[in-house]
C-alpha positions as CSV (number, residue, x, y, z in Angstrom):
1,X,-29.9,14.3,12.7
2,X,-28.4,11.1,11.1
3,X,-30.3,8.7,13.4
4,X,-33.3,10.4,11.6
5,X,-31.8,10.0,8.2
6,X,-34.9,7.2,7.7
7,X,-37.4,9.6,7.8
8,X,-36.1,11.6,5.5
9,X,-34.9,10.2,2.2
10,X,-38.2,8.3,1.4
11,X,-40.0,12.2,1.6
12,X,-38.1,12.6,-1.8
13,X,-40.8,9.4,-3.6
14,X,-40.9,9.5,-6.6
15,X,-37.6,10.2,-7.1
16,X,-35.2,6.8,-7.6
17,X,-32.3,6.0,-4.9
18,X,-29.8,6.9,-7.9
19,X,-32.0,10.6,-8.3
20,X,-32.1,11.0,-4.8
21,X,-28.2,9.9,-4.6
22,X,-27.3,12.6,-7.6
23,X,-28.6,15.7,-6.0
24,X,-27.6,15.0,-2.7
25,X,-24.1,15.0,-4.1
26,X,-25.0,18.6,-6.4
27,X,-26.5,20.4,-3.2
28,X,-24.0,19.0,-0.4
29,X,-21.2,20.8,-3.1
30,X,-23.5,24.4,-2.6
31,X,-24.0,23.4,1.1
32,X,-20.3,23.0,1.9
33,X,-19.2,26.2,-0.2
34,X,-21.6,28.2,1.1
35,X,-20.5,27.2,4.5
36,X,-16.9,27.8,3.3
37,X,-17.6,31.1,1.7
38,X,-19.2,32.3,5.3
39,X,-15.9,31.3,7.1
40,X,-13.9,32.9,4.5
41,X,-11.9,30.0,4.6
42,X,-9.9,29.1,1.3
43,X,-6.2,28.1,2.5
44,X,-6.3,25.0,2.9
45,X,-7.1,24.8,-1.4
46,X,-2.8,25.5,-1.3
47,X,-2.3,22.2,0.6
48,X,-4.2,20.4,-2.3
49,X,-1.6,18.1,-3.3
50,X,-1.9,15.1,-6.3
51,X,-1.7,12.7,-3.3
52,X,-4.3,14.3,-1.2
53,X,-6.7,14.9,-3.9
54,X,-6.5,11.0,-5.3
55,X,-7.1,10.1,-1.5
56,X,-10.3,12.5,-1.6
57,X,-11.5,11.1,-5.0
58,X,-11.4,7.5,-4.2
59,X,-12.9,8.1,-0.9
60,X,-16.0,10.2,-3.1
61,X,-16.3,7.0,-4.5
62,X,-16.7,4.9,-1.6
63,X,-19.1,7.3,-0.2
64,X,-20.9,7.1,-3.3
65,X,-21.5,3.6,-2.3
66,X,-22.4,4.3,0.8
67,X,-25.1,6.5,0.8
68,X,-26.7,5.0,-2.7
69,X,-26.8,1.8,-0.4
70,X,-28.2,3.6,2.5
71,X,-30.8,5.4,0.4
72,X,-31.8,2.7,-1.1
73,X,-32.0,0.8,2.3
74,X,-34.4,2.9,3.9
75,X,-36.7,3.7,0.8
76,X,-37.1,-0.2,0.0
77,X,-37.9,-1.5,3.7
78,X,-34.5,-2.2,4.6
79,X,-34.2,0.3,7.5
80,X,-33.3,-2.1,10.2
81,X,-30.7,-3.7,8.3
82,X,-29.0,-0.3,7.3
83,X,-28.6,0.2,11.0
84,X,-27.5,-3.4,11.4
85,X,-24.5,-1.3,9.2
86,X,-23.3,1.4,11.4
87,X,-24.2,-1.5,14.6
88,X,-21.3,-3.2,12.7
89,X,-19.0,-1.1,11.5
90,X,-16.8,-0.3,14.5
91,X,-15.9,-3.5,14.4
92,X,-15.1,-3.6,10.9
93,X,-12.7,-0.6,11.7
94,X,-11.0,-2.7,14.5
95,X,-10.1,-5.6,11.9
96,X,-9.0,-2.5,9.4
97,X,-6.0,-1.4,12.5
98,X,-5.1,-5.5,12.2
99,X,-4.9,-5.6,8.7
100,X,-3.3,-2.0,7.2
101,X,-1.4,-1.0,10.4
102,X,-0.5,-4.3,12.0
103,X,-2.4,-3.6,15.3
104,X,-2.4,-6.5,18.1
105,X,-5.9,-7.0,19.5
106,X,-6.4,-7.7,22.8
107,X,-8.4,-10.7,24.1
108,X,-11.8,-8.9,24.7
109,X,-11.2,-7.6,20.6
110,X,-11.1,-11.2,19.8
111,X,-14.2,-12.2,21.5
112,X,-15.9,-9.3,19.9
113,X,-15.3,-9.5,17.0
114,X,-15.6,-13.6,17.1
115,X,-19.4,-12.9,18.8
116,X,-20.4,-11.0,15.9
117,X,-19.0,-13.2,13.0
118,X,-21.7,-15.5,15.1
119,X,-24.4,-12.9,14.7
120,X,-23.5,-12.0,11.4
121,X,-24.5,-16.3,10.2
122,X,-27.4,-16.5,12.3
123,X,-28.7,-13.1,10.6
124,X,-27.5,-14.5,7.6
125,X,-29.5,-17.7,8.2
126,X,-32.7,-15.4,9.1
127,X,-32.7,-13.3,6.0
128,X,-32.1,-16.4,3.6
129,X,-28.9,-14.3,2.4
130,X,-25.7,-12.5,3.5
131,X,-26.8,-9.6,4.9
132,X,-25.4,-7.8,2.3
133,X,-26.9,-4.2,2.5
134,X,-25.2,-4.4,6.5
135,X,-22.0,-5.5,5.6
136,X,-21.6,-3.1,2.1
137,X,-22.3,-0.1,4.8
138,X,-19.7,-1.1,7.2
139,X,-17.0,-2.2,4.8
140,X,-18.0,0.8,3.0
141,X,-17.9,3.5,5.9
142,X,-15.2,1.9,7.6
143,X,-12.6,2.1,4.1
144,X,-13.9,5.5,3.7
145,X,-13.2,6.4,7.2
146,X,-9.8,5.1,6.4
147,X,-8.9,6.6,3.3
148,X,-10.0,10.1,4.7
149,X,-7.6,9.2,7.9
150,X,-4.5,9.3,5.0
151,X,-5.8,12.0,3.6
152,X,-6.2,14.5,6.8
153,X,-8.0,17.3,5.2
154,X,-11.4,18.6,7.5
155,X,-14.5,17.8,7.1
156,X,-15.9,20.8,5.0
157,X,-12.8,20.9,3.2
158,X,-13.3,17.0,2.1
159,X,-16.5,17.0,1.7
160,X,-15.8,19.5,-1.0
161,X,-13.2,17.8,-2.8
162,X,-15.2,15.1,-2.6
163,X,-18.5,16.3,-3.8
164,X,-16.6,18.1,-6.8
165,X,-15.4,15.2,-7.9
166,X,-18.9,13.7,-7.9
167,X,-20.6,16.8,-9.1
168,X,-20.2,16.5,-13.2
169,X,-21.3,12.9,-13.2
170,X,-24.4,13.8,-10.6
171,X,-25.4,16.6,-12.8
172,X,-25.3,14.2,-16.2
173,X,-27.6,11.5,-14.6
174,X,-30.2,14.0,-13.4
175,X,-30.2,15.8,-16.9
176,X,-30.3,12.6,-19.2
177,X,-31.7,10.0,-16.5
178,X,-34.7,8.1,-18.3
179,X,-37.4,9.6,-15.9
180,X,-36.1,12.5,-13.8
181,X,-38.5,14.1,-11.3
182,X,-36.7,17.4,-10.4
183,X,-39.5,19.6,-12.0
184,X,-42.3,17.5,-12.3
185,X,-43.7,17.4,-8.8
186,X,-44.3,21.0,-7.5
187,X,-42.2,23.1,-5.3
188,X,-42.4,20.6,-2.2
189,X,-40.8,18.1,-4.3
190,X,-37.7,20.1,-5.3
191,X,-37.1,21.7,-2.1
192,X,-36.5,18.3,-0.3
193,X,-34.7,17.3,-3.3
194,X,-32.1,20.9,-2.7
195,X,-32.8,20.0,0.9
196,X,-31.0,16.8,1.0
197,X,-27.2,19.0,0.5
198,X,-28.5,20.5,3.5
199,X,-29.2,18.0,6.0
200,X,-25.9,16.2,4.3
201,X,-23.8,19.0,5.3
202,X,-25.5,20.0,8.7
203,X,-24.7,17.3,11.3
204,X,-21.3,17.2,9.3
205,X,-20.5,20.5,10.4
206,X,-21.8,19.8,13.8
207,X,-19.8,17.0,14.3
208,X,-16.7,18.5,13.5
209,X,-17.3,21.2,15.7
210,X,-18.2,18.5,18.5
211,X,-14.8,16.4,17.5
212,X,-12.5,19.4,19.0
213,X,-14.9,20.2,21.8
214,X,-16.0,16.9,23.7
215,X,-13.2,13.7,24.6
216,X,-12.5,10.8,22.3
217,X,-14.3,8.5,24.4
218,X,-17.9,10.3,24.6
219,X,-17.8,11.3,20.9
220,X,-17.9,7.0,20.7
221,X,-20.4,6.5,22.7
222,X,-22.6,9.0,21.3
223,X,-22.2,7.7,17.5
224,X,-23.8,4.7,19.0
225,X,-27.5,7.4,19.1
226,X,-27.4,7.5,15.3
227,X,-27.8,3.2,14.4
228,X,-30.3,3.0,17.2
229,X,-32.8,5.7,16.5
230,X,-32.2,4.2,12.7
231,X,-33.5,1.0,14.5
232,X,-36.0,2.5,16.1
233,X,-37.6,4.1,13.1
234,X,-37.7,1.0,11.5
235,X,-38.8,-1.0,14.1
236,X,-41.9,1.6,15.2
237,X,-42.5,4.0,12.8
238,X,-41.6,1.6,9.1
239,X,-43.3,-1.6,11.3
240,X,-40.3,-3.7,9.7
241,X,-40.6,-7.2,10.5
242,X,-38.5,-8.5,13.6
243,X,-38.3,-12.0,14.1
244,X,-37.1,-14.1,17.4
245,X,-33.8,-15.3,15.4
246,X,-33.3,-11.3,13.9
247,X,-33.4,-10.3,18.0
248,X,-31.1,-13.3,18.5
249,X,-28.3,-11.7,16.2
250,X,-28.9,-8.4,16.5
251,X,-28.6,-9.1,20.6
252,X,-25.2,-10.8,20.0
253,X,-24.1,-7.8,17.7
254,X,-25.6,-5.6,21.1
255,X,-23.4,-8.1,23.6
256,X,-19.9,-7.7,21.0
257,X,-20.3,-3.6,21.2
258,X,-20.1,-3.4,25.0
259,X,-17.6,-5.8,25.1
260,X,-15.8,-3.7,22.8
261,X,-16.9,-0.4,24.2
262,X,-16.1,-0.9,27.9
263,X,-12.4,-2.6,27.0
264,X,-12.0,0.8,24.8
265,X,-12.9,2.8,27.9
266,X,-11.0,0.8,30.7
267,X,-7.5,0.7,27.6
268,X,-7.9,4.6,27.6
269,X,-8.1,5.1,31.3
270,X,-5.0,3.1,32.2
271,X,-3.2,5.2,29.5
272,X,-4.4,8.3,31.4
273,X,-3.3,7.3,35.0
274,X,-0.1,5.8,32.7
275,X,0.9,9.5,31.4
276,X,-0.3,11.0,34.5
277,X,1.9,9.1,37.3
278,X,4.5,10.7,38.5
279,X,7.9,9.2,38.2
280,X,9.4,7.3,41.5
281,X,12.0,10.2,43.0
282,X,15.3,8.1,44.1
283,X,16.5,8.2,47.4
284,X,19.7,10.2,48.4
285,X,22.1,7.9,49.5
């Protein structure tokens, strides 16, 4: 469902990226408390404290620069370079563990990281520019995934927080924005608009239930699906331009994920034969 993200914002034309962005915060807040209401679950509102909800309001703000980039992005021809982002941004969170909790990388981290700083200047060198819409969606969804780690409040329960925050400024720009298109383009036109709470909160939800169900390690691999059918789309279905040198960085980006994929996997599998070995038993004398 988010790999298909692309096809979906640019249905809501004529609407603006800042519309678009406005509602989707408005109708995620009714997705996520209807979802609530149907689990009956309201305790976790008592463990709302001053800290916690700070946390959740800077992290609305992040997202708010998240998905206003992303929509954006993928309604102005950018697809490719939004999933550049999410290509990117695991190994934005590996330099966040270096900086805020002092983590030692191991050699293979290094390299990765080192082979895409190189991808990152040779995109850089094919676009004209920093490729500024990838890097504000990694920095952005990497910060936000690490606000929301200090915070540890669930997904529905965030999102709410986090959506409330949002939802009195959202509702002032769609009722005094210069040219709102809310009621102006049929029935079709404000379903997708109420529609894009839903298909906010959705694969939320989904994930969350996946996150307890399925190990560490394959939830990883499988938010890889997400950037590349976001590639895909743009690549086949947008027809967004792909030059030799764009394939040359966006190969090296490729090359620094599976270095950092497969040293993730073979670090978590000596751990596992670490816990599971049993201790030497000393001989009698």
């Amino acid at each position: 469902m988010w790999g298909l993200f692309p096809l979906y914002w640019p249905l809501l034309k004529p609407a603006g990226p800042l519309e678009i962005l406005a509602h989707r915060m408005m109708w995620s807040l009714a997705a996520v408390l209807v979802i609530l209401v149907v689990r009956r679950n309201w305790g976790w509102l008592k463990t709302m404290r001053p800290r916690r909800i700070a946390l959740l309001a800077l992290a609305a703000v992040i997202i708010t620069v998240n998905w206003g980039t992303y929509i954006y992005a993928v309604n102005n021809g950018h697809t490719i370079e939004a999933a550049l982002g999410y290509f990117i941004n695991p190994l934005v969170s590996v330099l966040l563990g270096v900086l805020v909790f002092r983590e030692r990388l191991r050699a293979w981290q290094w390299a990765a990281i080192g082979i895409s700083v190189v991808a990152v200047a040779i995109l850089a060198a094919d676009y004209g520019r920093l490729p500024w819409i990838a890097l504000l969606l990694a920095c952005s969804f990497g910060t936000y995934g690490l606000v929301k780690k200090f915070a540890a409040t669930g997904s529905a329960e965030s999102l709410t927080v986090e959506t409330a925050v949002l939802f009195l400024p959202a509702l002032g720009y769609t009722l005094f924005a210069s040219h709102p298109t809310f009621t102006g383009h049929g029935s079709g036109h404000i379903a997708l608009l109420v529609g894009a709470g839903v298909v906010t909160a959705i694969p939320l939800m989904l994930f969350n239930t996946a996150a307890t169900r399925v190990p560490l390690t394959v939830i990883g691999m499988l938010q890889y699906l997400a950037p590349v059918l976001q590639f895909l789309i743009g690549l086949v279905v947008q027809h967004e331009a792909m030059p030799a040198s764009r394939w040359v960085g966006f190969l090296l980006v490729w090359a620094a994920l599976v270095i950092l994929s497969v040293d993730g996997l073979r670090t978590a599998r000596s751990k596992r034969r670490a816990v599971v070995r049993p201790e030497p038993v000393a001989e009698a004398a």
